[in-house]
TIDO-8967 format. One record per residue (C-alpha): x, y, z. Coordinates in nm, 4 decimals. Each point is the difference from the previous one (the first is absolute). Layout:
<sites>
{xx:X, yy:Y, zz:Z}
...
</sites>
This chain:
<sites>
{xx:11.1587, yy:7.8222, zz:-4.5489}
{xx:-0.0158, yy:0.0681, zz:0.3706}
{xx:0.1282, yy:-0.2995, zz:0.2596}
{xx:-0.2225, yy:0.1812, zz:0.2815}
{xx:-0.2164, yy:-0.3025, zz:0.1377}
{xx:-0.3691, yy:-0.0037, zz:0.1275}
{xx:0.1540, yy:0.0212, zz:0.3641}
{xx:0.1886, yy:0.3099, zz:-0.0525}
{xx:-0.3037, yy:0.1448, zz:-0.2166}
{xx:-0.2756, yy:0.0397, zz:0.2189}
{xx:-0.2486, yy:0.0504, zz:-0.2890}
{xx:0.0603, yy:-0.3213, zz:-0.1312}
{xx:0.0143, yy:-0.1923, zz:0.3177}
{xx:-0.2725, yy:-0.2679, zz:0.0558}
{xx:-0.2812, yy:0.1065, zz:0.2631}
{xx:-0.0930, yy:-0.2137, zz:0.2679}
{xx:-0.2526, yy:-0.2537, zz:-0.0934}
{xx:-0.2827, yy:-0.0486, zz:0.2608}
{xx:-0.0588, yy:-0.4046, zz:0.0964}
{xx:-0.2052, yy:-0.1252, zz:-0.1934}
{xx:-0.3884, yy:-0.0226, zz:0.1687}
{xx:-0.1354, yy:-0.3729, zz:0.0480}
{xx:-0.1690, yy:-0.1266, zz:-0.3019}
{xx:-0.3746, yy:-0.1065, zz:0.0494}
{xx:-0.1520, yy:-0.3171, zz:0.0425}
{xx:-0.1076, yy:-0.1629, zz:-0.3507}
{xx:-0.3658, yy:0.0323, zz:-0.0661}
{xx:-0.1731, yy:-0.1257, zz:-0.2785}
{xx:0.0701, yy:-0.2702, zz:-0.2062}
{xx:0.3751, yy:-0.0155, zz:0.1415}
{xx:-0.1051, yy:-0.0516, zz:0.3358}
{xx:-0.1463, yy:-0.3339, zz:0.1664}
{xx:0.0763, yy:-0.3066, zz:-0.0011}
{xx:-0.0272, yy:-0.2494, zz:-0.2893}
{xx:-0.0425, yy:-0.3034, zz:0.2031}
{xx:-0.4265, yy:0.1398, zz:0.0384}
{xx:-0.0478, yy:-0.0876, zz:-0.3205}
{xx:0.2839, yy:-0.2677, zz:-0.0553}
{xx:-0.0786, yy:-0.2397, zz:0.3127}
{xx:-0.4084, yy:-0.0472, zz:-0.1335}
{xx:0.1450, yy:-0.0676, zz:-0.3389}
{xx:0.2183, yy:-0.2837, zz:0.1027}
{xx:-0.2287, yy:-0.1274, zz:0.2949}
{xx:-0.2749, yy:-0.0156, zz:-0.2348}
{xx:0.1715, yy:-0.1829, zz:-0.3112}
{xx:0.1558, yy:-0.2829, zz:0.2954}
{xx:-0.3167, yy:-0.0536, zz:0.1827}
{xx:-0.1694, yy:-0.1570, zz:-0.3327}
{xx:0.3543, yy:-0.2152, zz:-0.1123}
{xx:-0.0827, yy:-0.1174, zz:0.3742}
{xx:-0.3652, yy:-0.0919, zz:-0.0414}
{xx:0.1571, yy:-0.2033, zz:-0.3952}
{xx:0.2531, yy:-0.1596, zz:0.1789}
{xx:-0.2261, yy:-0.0898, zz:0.3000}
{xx:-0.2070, yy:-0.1768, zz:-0.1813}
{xx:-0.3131, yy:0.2453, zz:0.0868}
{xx:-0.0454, yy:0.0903, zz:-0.3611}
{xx:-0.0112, yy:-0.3010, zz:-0.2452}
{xx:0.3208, yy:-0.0705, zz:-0.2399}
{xx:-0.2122, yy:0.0328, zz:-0.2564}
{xx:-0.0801, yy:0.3646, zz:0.1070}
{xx:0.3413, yy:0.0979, zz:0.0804}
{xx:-0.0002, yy:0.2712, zz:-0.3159}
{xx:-0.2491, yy:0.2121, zz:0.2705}
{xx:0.2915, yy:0.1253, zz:0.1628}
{xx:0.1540, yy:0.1574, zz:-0.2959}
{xx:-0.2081, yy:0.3110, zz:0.0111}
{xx:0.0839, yy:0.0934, zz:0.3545}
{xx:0.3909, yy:-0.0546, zz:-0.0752}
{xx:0.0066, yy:0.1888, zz:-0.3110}
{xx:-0.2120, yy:0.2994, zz:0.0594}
{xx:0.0152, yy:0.0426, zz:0.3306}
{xx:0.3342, yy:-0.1353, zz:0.1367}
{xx:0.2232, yy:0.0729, zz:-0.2940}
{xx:-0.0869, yy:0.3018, zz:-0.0347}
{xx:-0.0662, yy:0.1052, zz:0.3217}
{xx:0.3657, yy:-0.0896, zz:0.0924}
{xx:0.1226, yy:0.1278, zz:-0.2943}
{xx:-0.1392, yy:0.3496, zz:0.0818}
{xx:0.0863, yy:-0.0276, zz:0.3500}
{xx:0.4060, yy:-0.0681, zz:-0.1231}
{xx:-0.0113, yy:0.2810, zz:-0.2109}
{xx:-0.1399, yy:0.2451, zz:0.2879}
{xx:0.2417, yy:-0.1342, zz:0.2332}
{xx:0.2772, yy:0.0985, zz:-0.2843}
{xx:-0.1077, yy:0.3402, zz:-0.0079}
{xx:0.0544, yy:0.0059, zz:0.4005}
{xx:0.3334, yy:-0.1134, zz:-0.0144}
{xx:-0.1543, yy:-0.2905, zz:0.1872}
{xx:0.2749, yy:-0.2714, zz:-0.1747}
{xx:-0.0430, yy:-0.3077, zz:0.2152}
{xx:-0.4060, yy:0.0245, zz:-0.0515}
{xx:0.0361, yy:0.0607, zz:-0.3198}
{xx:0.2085, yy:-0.2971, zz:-0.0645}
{xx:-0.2238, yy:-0.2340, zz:0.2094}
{xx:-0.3009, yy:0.1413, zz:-0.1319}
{xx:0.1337, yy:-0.0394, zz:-0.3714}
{xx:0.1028, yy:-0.3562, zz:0.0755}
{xx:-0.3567, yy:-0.1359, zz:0.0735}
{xx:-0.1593, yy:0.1800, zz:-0.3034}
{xx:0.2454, yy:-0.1870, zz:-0.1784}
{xx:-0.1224, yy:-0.3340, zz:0.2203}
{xx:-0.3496, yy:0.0699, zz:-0.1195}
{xx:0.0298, yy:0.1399, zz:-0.3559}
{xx:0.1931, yy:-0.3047, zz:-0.0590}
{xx:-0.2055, yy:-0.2144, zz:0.1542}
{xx:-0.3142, yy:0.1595, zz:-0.2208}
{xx:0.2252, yy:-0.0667, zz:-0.3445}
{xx:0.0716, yy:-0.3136, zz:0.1034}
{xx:-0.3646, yy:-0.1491, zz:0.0574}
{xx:-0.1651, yy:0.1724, zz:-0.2935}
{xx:0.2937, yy:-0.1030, zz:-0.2358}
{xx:-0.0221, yy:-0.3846, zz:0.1135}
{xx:-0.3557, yy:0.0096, zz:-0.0035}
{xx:-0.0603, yy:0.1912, zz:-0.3501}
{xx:0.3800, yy:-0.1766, zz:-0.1510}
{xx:0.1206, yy:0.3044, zz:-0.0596}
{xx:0.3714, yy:-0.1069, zz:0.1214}
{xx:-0.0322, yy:-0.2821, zz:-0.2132}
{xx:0.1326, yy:-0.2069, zz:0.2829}
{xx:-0.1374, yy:-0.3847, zz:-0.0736}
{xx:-0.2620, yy:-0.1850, zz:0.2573}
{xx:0.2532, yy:-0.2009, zz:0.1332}
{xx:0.2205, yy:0.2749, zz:0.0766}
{xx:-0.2639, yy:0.1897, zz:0.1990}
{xx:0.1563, yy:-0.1106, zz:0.3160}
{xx:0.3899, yy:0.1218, zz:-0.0678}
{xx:-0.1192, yy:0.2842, zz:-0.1184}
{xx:-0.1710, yy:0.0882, zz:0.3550}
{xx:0.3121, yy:-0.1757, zz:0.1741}
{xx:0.2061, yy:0.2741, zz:-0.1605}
{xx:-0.2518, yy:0.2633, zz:0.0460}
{xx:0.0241, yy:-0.0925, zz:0.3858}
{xx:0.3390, yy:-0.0672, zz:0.0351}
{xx:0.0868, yy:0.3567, zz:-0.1351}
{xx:-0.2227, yy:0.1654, zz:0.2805}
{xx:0.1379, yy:-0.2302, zz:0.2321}
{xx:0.3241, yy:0.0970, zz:-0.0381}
{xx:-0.0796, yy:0.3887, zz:-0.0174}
{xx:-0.1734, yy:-0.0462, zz:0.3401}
{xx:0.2213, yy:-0.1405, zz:0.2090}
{xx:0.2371, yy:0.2663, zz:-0.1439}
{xx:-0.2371, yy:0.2959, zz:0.0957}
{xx:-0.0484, yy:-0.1577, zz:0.3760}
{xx:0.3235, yy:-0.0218, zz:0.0554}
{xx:0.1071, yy:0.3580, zz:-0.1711}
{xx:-0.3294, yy:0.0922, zz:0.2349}
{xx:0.1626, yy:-0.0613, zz:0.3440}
{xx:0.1049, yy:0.3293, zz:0.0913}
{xx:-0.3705, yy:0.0862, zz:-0.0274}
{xx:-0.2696, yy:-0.0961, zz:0.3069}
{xx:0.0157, yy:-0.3454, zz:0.0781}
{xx:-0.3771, yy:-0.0032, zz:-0.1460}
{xx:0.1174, yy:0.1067, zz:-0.3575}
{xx:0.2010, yy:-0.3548, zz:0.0525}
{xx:-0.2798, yy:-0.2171, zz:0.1665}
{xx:-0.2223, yy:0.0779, zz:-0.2969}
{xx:0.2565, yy:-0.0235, zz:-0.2851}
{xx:0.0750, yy:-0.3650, zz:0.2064}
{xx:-0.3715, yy:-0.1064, zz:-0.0921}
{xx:0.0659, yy:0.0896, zz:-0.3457}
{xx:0.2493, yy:-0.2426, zz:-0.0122}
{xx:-0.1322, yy:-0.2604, zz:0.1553}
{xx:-0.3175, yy:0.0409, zz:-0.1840}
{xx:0.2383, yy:-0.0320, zz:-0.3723}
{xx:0.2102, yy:-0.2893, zz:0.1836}
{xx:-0.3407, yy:-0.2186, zz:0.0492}
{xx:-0.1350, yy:0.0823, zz:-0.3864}
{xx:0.2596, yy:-0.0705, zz:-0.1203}
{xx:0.0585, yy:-0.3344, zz:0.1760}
{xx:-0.3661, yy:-0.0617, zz:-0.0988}
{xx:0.0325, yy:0.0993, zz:-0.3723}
{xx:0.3362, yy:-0.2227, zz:-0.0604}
{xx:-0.1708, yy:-0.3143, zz:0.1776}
{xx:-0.3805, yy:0.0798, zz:-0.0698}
{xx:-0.0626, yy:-0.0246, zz:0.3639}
{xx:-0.3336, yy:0.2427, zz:0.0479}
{xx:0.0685, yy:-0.0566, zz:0.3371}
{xx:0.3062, yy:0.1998, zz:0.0074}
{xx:-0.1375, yy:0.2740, zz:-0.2296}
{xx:-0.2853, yy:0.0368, zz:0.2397}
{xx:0.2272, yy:0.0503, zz:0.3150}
{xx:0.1648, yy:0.2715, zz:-0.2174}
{xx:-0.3445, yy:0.1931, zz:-0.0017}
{xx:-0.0398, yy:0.0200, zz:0.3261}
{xx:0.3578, yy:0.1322, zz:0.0092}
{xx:-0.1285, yy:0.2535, zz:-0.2120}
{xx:-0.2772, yy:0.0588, zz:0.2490}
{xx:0.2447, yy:0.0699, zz:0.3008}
{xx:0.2307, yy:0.2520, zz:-0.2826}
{xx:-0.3796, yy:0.1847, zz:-0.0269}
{xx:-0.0337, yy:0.0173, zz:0.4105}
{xx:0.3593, yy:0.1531, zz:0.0065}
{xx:-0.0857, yy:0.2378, zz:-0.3102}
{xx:-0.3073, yy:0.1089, zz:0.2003}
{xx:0.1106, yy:0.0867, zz:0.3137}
{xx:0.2643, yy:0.2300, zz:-0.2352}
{xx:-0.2629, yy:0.1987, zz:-0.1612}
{xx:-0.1947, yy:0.0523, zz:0.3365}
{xx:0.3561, yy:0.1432, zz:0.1026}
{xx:0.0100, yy:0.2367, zz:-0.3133}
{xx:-0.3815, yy:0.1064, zz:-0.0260}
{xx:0.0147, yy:0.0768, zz:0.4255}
{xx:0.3015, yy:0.2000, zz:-0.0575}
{xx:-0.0755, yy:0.1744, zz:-0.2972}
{xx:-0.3574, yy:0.0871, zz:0.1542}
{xx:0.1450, yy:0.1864, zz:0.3311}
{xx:0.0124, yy:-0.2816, zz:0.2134}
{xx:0.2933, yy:-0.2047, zz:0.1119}
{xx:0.1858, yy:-0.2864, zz:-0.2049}
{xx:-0.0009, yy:-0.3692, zz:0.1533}
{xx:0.3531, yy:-0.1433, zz:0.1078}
{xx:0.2001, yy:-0.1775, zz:-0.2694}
{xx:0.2774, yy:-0.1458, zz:0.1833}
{xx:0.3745, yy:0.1042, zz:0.0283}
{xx:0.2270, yy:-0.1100, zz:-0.3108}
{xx:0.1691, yy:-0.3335, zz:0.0000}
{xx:0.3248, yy:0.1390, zz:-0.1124}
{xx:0.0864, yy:0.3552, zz:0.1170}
</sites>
């Protein structure tokens, strides 16, 4: 068996390999940005928690908001997390997977309590919400603080979030309607942040220029 290597054998020497050319841009369904269709989804499903919590729609109505959470947020964000997967797009996807898991939970919640499909008892309504908002509490203040390498406005809404699930819960535990009205109009001022996002995203994504977001907090 010959020893002779591809350098000293010229016919079995590599050729030169020309650089590679520059791939293309992504068209089709892997390009864009899944914050179009996520941002609507979430905006829409927090506007009508607002107008429950507010007050503006009877207690006795509250179910109405179900639909809009289910169908349209849920989902929506749901969709928009799995598009921003197939981008690569990690830190969208997480946040974007996070509030589908806000509102689907949210949606199982209210339609077990009100059907007793948990079989959680009447007078255990209330813990059962404490724990519900405790949990999403917890998960964001985690997310705005993982979030502070982002645009200060990722931040300033994420802060209205949590103020919003500070003052529910204060008014669930003590029954204060008070409280858990201030907490809608949190949710309000999360859904003025959330807009001025998507007019960032649809401008940009229809030719024209993006709106500032601020610098990050932590660099």
């Amino acid at each position: 068996m010959s020893s002779t290597s591809v350098i000293d054998n010229p016919a079995l020497a590599v050729a030169p390999q020309a650089p590679p050319a520059p791939s293309a841009p992504l068209i089709g369904p892997m390009a864009g940005a899944p914050g179009i269709v996520g941002l609507p989804m979430a905006i829409a499903g927090a506007f009508g928690l607002g107008l429950v919590n507010t007050g503006f729609v009877p207690a006795s109505a509250a179910a109405a908001a179900l639909p809009t959470v289910i169908a349209a947020s849920a989902i929506g964000l749901l969709v928009a997390a799995v598009w921003a997967c197939a981008l690569g797009q990690n830190v969208a996807a997480g946040i974007f997977v996070l509030f589908f898991g806000f509102f689907a939970t949210y949606g199982a919640l209210s339609l077990g309590l009100i059907n007793g499909w948990l079989g959680i008892p009447a007078d255990q309504v209330v813990n059962a919400q404490t724990l519900w908002l405790t949990c999403w509490l917890f998960i964001f203040v985690m997310l705005t603080l993982v979030t502070l390498r982002l645009p200060w406005g990722n931040a300033l809404m994420l802060v209205f979030v949590d103020i919003a699930l500070v003052l529910l819960l204060i008014g669930t535990v003590q029954g204060d309607s008070g409280m858990i009205n201030l907490g809608g109009w949190f949710t309000f001022a999360f859904v003025a942040v959330a807009i001025y996002f998507y007019v960032d995203v649809m401008w940009s994504q229809s030719g024209g220029r993006g709106l500032p977001l601020g610098r990050p907090i932590v660099r």
